[in-house]
KEKE-3310 file (N, C-alpha, C; in steps of 0.2 Angstrom, whole numbers, plus 5000, padded with zeros to 4 digits):
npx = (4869:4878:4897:4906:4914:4920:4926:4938:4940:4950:4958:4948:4951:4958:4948:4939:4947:4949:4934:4932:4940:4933:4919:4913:4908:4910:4897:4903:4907:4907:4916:4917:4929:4927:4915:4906:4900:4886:4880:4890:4894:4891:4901:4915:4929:4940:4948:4959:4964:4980:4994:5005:5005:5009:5000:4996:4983:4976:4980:4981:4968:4960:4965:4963:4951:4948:4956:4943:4937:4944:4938:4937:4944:4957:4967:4978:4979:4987:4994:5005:5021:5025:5027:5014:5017:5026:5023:5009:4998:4990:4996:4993:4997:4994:4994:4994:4992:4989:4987:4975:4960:4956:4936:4927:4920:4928:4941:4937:4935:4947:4956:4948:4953:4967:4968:4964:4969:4978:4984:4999:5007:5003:5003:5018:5020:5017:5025:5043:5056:5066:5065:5069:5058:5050:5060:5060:5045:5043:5054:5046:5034:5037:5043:5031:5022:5023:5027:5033:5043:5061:5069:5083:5095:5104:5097:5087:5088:5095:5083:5080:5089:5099:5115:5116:5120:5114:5099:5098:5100:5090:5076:5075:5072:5061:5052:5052:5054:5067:5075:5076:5070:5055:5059:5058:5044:5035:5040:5038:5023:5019:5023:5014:5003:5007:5010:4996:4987:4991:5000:5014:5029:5034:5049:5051:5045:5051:5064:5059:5059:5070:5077:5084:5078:5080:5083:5071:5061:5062:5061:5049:5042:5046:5041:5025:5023:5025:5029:5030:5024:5016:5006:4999:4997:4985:4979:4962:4957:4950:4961:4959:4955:4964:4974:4986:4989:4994:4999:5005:5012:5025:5028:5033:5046:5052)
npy = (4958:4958:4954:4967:4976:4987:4994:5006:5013:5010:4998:4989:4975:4973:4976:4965:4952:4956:4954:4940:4937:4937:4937:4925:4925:4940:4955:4966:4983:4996:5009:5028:5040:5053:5054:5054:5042:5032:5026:5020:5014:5000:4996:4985:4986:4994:4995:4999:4996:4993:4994:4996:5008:5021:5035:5053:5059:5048:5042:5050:5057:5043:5043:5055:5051:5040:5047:5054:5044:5038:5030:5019:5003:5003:4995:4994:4984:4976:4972:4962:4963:4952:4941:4933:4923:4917:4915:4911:4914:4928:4939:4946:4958:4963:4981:4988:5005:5010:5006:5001:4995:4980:4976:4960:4956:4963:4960:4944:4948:4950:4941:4930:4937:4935:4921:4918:4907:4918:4927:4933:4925:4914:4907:4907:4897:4888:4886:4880:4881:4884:4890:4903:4912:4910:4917:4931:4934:4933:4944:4955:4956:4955:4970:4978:4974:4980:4997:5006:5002:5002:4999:4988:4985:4974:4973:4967:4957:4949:4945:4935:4928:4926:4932:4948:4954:4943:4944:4956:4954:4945:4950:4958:4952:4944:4953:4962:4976:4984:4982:4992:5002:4996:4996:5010:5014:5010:5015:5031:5029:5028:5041:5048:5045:5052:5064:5066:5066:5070:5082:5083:5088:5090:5089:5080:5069:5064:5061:5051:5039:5041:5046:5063:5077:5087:5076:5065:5076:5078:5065:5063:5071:5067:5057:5059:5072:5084:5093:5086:5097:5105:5093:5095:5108:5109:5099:5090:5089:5098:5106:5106:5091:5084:5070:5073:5084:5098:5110:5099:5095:5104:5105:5094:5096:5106)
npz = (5050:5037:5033:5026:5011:5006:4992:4984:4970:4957:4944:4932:4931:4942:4951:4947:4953:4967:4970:4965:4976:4987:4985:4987:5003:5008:5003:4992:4988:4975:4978:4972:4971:4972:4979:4993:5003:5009:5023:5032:5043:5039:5032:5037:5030:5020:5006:4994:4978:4972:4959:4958:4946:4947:4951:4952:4953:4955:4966:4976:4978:4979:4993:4999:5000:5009:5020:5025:5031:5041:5052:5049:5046:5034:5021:5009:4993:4986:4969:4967:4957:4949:4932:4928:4917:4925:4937:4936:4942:4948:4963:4976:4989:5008:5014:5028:5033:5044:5060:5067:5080:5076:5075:5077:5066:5056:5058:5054:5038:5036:5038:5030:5017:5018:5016:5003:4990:4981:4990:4993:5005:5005:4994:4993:5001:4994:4985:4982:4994:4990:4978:4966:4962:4973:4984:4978:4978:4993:4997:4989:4998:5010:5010:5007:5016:5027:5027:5037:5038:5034:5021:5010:4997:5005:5016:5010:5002:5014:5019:5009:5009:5001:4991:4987:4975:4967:4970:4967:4952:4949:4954:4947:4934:4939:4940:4933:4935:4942:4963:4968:4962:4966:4978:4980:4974:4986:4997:4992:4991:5004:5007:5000:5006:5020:5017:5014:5023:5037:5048:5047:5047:5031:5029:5039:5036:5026:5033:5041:5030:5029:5018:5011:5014:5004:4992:4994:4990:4977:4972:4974:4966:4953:4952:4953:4947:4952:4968:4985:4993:4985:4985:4995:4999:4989:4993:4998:5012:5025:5035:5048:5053:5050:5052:5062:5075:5071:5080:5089:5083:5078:5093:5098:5089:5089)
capx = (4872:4884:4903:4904:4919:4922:4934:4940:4943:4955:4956:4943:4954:4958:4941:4940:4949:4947:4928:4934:4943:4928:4910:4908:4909:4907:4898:4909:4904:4911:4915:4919:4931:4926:4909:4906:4895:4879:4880:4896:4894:4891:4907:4921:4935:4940:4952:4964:4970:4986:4997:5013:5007:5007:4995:4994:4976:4971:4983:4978:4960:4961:4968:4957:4943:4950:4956:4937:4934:4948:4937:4935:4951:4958:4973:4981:4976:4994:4995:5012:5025:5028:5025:5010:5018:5030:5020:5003:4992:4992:4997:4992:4998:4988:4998:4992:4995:4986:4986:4968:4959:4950:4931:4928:4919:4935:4946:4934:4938:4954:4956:4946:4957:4974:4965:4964:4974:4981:4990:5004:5015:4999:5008:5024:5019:5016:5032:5050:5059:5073:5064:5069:5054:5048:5063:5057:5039:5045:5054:5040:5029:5041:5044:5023:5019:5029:5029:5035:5050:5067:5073:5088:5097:5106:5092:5081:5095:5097:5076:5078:5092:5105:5119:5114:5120:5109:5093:5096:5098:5083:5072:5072:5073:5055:5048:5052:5056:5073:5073:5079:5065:5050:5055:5056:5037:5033:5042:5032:5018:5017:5023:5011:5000:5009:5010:4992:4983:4996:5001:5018:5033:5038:5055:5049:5041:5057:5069:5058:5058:5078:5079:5085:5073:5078:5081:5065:5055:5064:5061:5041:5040:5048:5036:5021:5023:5024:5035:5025:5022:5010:5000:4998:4992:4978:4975:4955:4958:4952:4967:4956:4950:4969:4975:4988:4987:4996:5002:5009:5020:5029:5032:5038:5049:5058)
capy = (4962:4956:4958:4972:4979:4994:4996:5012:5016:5004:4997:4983:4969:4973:4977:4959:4949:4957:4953:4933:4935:4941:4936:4918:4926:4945:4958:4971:4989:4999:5019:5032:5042:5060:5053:5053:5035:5032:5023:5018:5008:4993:4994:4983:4986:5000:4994:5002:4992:4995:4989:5001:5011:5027:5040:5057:5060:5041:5038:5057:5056:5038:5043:5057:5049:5035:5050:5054:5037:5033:5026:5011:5000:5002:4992:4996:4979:4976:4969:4963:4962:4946:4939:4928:4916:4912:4912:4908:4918:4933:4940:4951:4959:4969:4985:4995:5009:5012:5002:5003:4990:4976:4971:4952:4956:4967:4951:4941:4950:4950:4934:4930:4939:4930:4914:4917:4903:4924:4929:4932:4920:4907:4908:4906:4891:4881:4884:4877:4888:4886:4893:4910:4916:4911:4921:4935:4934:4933:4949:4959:4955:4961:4977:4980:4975:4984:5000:5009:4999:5005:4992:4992:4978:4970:4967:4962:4949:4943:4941:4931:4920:4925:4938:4954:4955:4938:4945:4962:4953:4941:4953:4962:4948:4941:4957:4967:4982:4984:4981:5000:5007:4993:4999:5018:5015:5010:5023:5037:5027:5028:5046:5053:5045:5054:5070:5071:5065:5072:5091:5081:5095:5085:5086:5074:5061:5062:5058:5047:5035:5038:5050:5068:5081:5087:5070:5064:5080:5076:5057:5063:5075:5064:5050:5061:5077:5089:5091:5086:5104:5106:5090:5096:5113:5108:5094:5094:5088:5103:5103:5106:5085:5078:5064:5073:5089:5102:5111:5095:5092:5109:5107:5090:5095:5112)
capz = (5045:5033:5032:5017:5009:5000:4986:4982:4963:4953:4935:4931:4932:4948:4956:4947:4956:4974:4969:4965:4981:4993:4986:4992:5007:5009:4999:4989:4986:4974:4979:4969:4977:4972:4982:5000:5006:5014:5030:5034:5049:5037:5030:5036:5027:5013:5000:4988:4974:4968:4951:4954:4943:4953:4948:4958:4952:4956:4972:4980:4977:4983:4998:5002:5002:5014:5028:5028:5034:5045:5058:5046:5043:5027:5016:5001:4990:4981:4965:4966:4949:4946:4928:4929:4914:4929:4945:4933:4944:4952:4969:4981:4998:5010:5018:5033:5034:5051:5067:5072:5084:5071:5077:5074:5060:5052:5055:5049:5034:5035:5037:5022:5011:5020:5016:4996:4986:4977:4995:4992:5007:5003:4985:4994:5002:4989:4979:4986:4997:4986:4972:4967:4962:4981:4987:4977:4982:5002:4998:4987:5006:5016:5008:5005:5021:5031:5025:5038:5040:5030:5015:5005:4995:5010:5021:5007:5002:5020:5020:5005:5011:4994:4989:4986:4970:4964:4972:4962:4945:4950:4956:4941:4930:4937:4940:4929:4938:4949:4968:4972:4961:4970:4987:4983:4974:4992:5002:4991:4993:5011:5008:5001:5011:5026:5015:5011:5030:5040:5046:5048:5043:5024:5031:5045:5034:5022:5035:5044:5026:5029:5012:5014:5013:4995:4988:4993:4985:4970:4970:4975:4960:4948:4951:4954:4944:4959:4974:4991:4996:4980:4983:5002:4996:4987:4995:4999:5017:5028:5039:5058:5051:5047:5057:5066:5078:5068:5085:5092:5081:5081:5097:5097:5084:5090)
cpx = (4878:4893:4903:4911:4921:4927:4935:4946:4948:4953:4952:4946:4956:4952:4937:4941:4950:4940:4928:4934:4938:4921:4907:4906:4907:4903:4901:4904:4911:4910:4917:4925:4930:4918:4907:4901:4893:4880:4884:4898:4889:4896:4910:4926:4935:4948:4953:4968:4974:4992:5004:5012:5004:5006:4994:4987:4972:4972:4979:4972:4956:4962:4965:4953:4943:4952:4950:4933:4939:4945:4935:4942:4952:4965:4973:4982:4983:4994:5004:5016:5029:5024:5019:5011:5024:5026:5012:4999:4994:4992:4997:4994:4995:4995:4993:4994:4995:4986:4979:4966:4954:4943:4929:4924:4925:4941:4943:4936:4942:4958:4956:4950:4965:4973:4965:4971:4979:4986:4994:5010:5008:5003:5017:5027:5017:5022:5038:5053:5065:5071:5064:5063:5049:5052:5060:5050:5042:5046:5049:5037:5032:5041:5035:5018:5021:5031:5032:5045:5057:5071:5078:5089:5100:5102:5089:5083:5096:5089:5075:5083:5097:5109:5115:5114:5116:5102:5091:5094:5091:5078:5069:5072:5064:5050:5047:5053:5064:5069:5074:5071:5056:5051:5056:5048:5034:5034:5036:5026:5014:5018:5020:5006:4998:5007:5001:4985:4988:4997:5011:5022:5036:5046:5057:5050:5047:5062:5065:5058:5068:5080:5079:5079:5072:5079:5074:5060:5056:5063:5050:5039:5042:5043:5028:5019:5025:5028:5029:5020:5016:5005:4998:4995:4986:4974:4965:4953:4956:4958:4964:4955:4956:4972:4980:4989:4994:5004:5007:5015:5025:5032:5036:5045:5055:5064)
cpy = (4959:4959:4962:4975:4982:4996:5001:5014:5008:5002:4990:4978:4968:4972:4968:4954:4950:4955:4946:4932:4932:4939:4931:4922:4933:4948:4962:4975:4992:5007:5023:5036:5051:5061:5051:5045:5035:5027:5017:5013:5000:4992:4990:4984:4989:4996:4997:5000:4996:4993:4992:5005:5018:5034:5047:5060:5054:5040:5045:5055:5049:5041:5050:5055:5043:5038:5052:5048:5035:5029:5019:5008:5000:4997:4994:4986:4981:4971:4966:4961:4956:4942:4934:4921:4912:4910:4908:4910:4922:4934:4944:4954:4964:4974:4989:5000:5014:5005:5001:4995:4987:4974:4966:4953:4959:4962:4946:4942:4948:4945:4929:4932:4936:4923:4913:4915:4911:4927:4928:4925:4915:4905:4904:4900:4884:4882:4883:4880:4891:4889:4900:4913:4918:4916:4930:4938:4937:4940:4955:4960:4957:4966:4979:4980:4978:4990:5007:5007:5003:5000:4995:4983:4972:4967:4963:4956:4945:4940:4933:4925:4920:4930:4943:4953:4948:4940:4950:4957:4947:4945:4956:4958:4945:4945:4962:4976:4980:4984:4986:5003:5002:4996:5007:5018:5014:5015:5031:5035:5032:5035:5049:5051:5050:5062:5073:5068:5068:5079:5090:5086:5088:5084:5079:5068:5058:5058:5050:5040:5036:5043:5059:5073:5083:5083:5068:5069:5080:5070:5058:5066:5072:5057:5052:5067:5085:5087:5090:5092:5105:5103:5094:5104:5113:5101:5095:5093:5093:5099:5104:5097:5083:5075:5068:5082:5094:5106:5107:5094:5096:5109:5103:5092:5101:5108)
cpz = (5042:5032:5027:5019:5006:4998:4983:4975:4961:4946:4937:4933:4941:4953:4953:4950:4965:4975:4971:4972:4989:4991:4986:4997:5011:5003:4998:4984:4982:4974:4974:4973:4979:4975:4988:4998:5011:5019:5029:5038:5044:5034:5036:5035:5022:5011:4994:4985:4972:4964:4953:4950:4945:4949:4954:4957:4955:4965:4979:4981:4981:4992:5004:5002:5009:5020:5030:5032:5039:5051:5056:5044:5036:5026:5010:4998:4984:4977:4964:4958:4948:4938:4930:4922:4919:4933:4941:4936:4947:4957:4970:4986:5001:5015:5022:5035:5039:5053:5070:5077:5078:5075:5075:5068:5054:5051:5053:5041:5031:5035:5030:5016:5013:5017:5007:4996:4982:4985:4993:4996:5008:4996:4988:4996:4998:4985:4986:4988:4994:4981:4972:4966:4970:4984:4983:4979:4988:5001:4996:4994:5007:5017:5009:5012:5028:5030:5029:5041:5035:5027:5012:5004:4999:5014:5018:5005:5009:5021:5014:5003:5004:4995:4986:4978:4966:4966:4968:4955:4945:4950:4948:4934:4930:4938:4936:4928:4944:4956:4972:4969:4963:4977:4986:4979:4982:4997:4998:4992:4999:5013:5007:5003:5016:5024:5016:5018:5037:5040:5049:5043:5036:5027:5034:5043:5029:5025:5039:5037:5025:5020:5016:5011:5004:4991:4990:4988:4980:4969:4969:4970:4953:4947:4949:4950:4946:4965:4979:4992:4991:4982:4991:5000:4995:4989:4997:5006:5018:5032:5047:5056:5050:5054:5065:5070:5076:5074:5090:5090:5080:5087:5100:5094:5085:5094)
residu = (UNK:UNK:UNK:UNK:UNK:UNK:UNK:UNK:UNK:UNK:UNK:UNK:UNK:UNK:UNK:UNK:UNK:UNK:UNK:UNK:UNK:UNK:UNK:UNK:UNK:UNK:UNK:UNK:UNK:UNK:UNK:UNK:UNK:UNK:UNK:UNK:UNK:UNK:UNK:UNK:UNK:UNK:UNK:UNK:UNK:UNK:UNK:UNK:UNK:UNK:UNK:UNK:UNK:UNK:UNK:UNK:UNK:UNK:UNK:UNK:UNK:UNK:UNK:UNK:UNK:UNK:UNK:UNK:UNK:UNK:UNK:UNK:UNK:UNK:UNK:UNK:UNK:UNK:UNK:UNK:UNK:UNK:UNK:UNK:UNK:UNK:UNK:UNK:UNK:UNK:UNK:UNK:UNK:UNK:UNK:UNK:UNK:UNK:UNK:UNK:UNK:UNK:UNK:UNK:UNK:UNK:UNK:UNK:UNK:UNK:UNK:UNK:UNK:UNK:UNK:UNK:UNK:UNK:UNK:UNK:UNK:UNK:UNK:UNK:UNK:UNK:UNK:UNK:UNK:UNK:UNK:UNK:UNK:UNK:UNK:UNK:UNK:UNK:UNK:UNK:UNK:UNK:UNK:UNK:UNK:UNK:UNK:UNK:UNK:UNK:UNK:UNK:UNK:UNK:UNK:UNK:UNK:UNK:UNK:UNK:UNK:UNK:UNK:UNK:UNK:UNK:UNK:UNK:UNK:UNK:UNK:UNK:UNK:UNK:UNK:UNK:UNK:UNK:UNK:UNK:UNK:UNK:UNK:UNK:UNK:UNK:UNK:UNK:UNK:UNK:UNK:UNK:UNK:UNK:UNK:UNK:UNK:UNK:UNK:UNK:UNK:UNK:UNK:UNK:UNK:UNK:UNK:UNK:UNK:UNK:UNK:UNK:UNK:UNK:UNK:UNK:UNK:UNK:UNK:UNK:UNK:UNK:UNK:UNK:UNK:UNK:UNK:UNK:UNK:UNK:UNK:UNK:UNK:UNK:UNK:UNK:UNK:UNK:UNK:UNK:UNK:UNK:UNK:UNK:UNK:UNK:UNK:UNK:UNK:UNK:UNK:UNK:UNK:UNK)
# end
């Protein structure tokens, strides 16, 4: 049976080039997300392109349909924001958001898409180390693959080997976004992840990304339209089916 790979939602351009990336080699399914799928145990790999340009109808939706499946590995399929008249092609990075055990056919995979000339630190490897755009790039990965980690401009300056203050005005010079608002699209990211697979208290998941409870609901509703607590309401999860045992973490947490 054939490695296969299922792509969950995305604009054409993107289900595009994860396509390029992947069909020497494997097939690539594409899901709907409002539509459960037939026989599972040939997937592989589930992927979730993403451009930054964060939708709570695409990203939610997305994102339930990926906790119905968690016994298949997923990554979030990151378009990173580098102009392509500087870098000339586009770049990618894979985030997990889960820890599961990969079977040789799932690193197979996952290999395969580490292996495209469009990886990001494959990208990085071909430019001079001194170049900012490399130091750029290097940081974009760090932050994307690493999402449970906690960024700010200092570390991301010590990752990329320059002063803070040249890393800010780079950063957004060849990205075209600040480096404060790429790592808070990453931290909501992984939030509402957290918010909408989790019976984790939103306090939790705020402080655990290092934001205060009411700044984050305010950072989460300004980007999304809705504080946490909404999208966790209507979420379509039932909640006996979410990742974490409701009961547990109350009692962890008194």
């Amino acid at each position: 049976m054939p490695n296969t790979v299922l792509v969950v939602g995305g604009k054409k351009e993107g289900l595009n080039q994860i396509k390029s990336v992947l069909r020497k080699n494997f097939p690539v399914r594409i899901a709907d997300p409002a539509r459960k799928i037939n026989s599972k145990e040939q997937v592989d790999l589930i992927l979730y392109p993403c451009d930054f340009q964060c939708s709570l109808t695409d990203c939610s939706a997305g994102f339930n349909f990926i906790h119905l499946y968690l016994d298949i590995p997923f990554a979030i399929f990151r378009f990173l924001p580098i102009d392509t008249r500087i870098l000339l092609e586009p770049a990618f990075s894979l985030s997990f958001f889960e820890s599961p055990r990969f079977s040789p056919g799932q690193e197979k995979v996952i290999a395969r898409l580490r292996s495209s000339e469009s990886y990001s630190k494959n990208l990085i490897l071909k430019l001079h180390p001194g170049h900012i755009v490399s130091k750029v790039l290097a940081v974009q990965t760090e932050i994307t693959e690493n999402p449970e980690e906690l960024f700010n401009l200092e570390k991301s300056a010590k990752t990329a080997g320059i002063s803070p203050c040249w890393l800010s005005h780079k950063f957004r010079e060849i990205s075209g976004i600040t480096l404060k608002t790429f790592i808070l699209k990453n931290n909501l990211c992984f939030g509402l992840w957290s918010v909408t697979s989790s019976d984790k208290f939103i306090k939790t998941i705020a402080m655990d990304l290092s934001y205060k409870p009411a700044s984050f609901s305010e950072r989460f509703k300004k980007a999304f339209g809705v504080p946490p607590s909404a999208v966790r309401g209507y979420s379509k999860i039932p909640k006996a089916s979410r990742r974490d045992n409701p009961q547990k973490n109350r009692t962890q947490q008194k």
